[in-house]
MARGU-521982 format. One line per 10 residues: number of its first residue (from 0); for each residue x, y, z of N, C-alpha, C. Coordinates in pm, whole numbers, plus 50000, padded with zeros to 5 digits. Layout:
NUM) X Y Z X Y Z X Y Z; ...
//
This chain:
0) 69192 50288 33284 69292 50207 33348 69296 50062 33299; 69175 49971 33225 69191 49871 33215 69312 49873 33113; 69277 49933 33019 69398 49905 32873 69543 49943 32951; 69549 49978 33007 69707 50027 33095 69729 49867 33111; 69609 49807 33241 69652 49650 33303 69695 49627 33205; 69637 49627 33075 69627 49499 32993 69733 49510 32923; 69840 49652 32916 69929 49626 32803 70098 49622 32872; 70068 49651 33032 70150 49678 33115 70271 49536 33119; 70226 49425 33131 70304 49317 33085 70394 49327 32981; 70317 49300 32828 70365 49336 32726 70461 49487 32703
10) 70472 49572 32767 70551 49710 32754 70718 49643 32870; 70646 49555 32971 70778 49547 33068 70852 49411 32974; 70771 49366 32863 70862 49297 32806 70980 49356 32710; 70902 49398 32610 70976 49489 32533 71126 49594 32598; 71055 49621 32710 71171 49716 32753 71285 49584 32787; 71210 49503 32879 71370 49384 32933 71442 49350 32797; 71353 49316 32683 71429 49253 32566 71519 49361 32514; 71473 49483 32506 71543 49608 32388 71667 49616 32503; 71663 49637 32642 71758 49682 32758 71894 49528 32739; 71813 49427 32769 71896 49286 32709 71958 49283 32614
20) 71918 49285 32509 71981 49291 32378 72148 49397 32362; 72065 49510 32426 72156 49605 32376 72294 49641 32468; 72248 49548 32627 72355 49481 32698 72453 49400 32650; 72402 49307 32572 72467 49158 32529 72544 49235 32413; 72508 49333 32348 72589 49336 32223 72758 49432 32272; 72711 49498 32400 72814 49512 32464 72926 49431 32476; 72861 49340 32520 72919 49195 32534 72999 49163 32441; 72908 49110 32337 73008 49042 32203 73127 49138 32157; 73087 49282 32170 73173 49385 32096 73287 49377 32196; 73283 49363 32327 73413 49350 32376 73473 49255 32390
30) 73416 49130 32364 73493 48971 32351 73508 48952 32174; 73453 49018 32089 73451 48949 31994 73493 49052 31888; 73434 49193 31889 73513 49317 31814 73390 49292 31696; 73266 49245 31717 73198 49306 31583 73050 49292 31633; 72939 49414 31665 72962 49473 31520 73081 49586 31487; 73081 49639 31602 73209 49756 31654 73254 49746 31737; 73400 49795 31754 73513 49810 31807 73514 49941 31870; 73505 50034 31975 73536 50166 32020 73636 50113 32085; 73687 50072 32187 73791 50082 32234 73886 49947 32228; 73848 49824 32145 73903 49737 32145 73872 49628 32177
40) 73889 49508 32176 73866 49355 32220 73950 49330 32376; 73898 49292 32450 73933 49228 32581 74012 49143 32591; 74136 49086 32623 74199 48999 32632 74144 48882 32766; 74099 48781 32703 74073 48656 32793 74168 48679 32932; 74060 48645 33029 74121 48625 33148 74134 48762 33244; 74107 48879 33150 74156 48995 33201 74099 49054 33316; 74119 49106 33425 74043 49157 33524 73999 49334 33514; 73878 49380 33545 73778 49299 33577 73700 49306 33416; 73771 49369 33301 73686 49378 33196 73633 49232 33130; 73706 49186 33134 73657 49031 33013 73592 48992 33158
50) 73595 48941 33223 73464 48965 33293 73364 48984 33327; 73355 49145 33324 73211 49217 33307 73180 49167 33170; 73274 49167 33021 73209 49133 32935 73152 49005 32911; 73135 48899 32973 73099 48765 33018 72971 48819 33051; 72952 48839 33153 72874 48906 33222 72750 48977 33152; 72835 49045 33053 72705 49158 32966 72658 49068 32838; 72737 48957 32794 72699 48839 32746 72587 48724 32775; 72648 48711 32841 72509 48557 32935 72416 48654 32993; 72460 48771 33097 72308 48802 33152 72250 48900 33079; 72261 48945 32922 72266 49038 32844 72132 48931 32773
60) 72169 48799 32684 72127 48680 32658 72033 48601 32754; 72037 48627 32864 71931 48526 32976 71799 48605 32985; 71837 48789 33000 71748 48927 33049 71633 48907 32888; 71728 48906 32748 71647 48893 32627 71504 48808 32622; 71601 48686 32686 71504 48543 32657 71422 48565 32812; 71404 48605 32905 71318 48620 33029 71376 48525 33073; 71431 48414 33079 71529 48318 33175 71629 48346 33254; 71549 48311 33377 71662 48367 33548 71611 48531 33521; 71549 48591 33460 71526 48725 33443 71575 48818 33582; 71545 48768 33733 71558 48828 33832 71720 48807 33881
70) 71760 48697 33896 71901 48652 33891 71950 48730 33805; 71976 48714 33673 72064 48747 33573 72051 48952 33550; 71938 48975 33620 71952 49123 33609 72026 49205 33729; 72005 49092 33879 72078 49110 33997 72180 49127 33945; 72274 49029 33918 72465 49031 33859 72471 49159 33768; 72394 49148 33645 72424 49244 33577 72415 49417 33638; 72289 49444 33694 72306 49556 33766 72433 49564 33861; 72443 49520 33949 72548 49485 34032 72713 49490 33981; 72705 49450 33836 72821 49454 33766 72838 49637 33699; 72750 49652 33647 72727 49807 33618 72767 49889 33719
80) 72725 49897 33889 72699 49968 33983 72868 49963 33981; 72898 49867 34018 73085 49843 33988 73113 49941 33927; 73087 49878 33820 73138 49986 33732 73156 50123 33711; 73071 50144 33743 73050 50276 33806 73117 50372 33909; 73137 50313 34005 73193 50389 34147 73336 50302 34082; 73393 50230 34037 73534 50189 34040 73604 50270 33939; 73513 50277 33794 73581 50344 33666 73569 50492 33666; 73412 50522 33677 73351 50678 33655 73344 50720 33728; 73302 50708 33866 73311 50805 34009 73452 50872 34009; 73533 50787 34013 73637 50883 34086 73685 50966 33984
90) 73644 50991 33889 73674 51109 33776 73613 51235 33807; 73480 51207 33844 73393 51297 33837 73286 51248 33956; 73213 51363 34003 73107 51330 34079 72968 51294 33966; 72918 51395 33948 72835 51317 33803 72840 51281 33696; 72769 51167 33668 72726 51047 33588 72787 51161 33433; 72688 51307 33410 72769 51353 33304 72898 51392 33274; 72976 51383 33374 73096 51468 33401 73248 51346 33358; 73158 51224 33405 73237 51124 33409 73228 51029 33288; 73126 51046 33201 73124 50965 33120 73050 50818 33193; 72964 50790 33317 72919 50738 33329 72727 50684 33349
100) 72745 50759 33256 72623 50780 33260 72491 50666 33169; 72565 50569 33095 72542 50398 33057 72568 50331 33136; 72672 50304 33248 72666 50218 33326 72544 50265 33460; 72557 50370 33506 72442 50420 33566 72258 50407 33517; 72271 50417 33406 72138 50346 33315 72147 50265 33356; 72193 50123 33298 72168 49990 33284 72157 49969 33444; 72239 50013 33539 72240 49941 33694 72103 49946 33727; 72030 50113 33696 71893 50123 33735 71779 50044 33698; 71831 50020 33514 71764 49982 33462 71696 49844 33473; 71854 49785 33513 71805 49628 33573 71765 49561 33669
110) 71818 49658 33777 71746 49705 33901 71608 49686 33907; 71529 49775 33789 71415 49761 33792 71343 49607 33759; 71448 49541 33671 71400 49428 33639 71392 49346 33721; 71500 49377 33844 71521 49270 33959 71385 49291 34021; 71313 49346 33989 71156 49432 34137 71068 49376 34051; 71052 49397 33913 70954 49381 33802 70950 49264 33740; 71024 49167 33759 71055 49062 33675 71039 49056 33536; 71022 48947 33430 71030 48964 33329 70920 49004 33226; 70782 49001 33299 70687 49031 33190 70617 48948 33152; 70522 48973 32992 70520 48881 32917 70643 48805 32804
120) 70609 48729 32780 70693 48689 32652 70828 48619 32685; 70805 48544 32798 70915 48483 32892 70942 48342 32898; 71105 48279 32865 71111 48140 32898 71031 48096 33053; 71034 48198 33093 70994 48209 33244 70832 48160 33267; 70765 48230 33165 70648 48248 33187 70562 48114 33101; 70660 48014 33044 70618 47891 32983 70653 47764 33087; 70722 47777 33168 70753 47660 33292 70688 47746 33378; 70646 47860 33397 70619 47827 33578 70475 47850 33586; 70447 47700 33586 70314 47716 33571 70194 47734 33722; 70281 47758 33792 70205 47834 33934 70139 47941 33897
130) 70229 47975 33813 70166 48161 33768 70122 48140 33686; 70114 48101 33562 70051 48089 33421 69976 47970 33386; 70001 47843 33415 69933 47757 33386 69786 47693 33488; 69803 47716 33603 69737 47702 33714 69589 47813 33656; 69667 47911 33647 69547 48048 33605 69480 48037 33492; 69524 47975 33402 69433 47958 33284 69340 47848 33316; 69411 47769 33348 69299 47648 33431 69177 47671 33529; 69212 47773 33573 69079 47808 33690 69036 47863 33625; 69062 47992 33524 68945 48069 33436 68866 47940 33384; 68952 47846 33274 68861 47788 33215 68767 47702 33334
140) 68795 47663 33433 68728 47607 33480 68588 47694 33566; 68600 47805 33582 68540 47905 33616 68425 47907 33498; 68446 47948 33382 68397 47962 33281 68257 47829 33272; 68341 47707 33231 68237 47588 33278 68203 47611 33409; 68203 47638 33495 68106 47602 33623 67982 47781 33591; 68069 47844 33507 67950 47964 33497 67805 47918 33423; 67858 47797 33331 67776 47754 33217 67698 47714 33278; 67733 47613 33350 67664 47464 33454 67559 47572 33534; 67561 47709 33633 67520 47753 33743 67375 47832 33646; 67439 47848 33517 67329 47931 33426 67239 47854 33387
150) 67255 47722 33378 67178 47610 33315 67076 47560 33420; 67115 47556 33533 67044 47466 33627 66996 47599 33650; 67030 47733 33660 66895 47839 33732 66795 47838 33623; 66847 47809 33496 66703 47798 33377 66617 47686 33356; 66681 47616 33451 66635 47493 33524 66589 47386 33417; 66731 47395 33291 66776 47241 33236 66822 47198 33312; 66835 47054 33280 66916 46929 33351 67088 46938 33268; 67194 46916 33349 67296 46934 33311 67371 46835 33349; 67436 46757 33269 67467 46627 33310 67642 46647 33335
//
């Protein structure tokens, strides 16, 4: 179990970044038409698609970089779940039937991110130093007071 702890961070990163990424390119492809085009470019302003594609843009881009990681995966799931019961439900009852079965991913997917937050490897995890910076500080300081407690039971003087 230790190597699980230890790589369990690093694995919930990878997944937010690969899940992010491959959100956001959603994104560009429907505001911007490259790298591909399947159904076309969004016309500005449009409801609710240029929208959601905003949406799969910035919180596609925020989920990558671990910034707002819990925020920006809230909207985005939330925008998916939409998506979902407004476009693909009423076609079909299941996710295969309807062709919704990517927006149903990603809702869960980010979902999970909203519970899990971002991981290692996070804008997140370089400012908040309650969680990260505080903790390295007490190890190291832990560490010296282990030195100091070993010294005086061998009963050097430790200044």
């Amino acid at each position: 179990m230790p190597f699980r702890k230890a790589i369990e961070p690093h694995v919930l990163a990878l997944f937010r970044m690969v899940v992010g990424l491959l959100f956001a390119v959603h994104g560009v492809s429907s505001l911007f038409g490259v790298p591909a085009v399947i159904t076309g470019t969004v016309p500005p302003g449009t409801r609710p698609g240029w929208y959601a594609a905003v949406i799969q843009l910035i919180g596609g881009g925020l989920v990558v970089l671990g910034a707002g990681t819990r925020v920006a995966a809230l909207i985005c799931s939330g925008s998916m779940a939409y998506a979902y019961f407004t476009v693909h439900q009423p076609q079909a009852l299941w996710p295969i039937q309807n062709n919704g079965d990517l927006s149903a991913l990603y809702a869960w997917a980010f979902l999970l991110l909203v519970v899990t937050g971002p991981g290692a490897w996070s804008v997140e995890g370089l400012f908040d130093r309650s969680r990260y910076g505080r903790n390295l500080a007490a190890r190291h300081a832990e560490r010296k007071d282990t030195g100091r407690n070993d010294a005086r039971r061998d009963g050097a003087d430790v200044a």
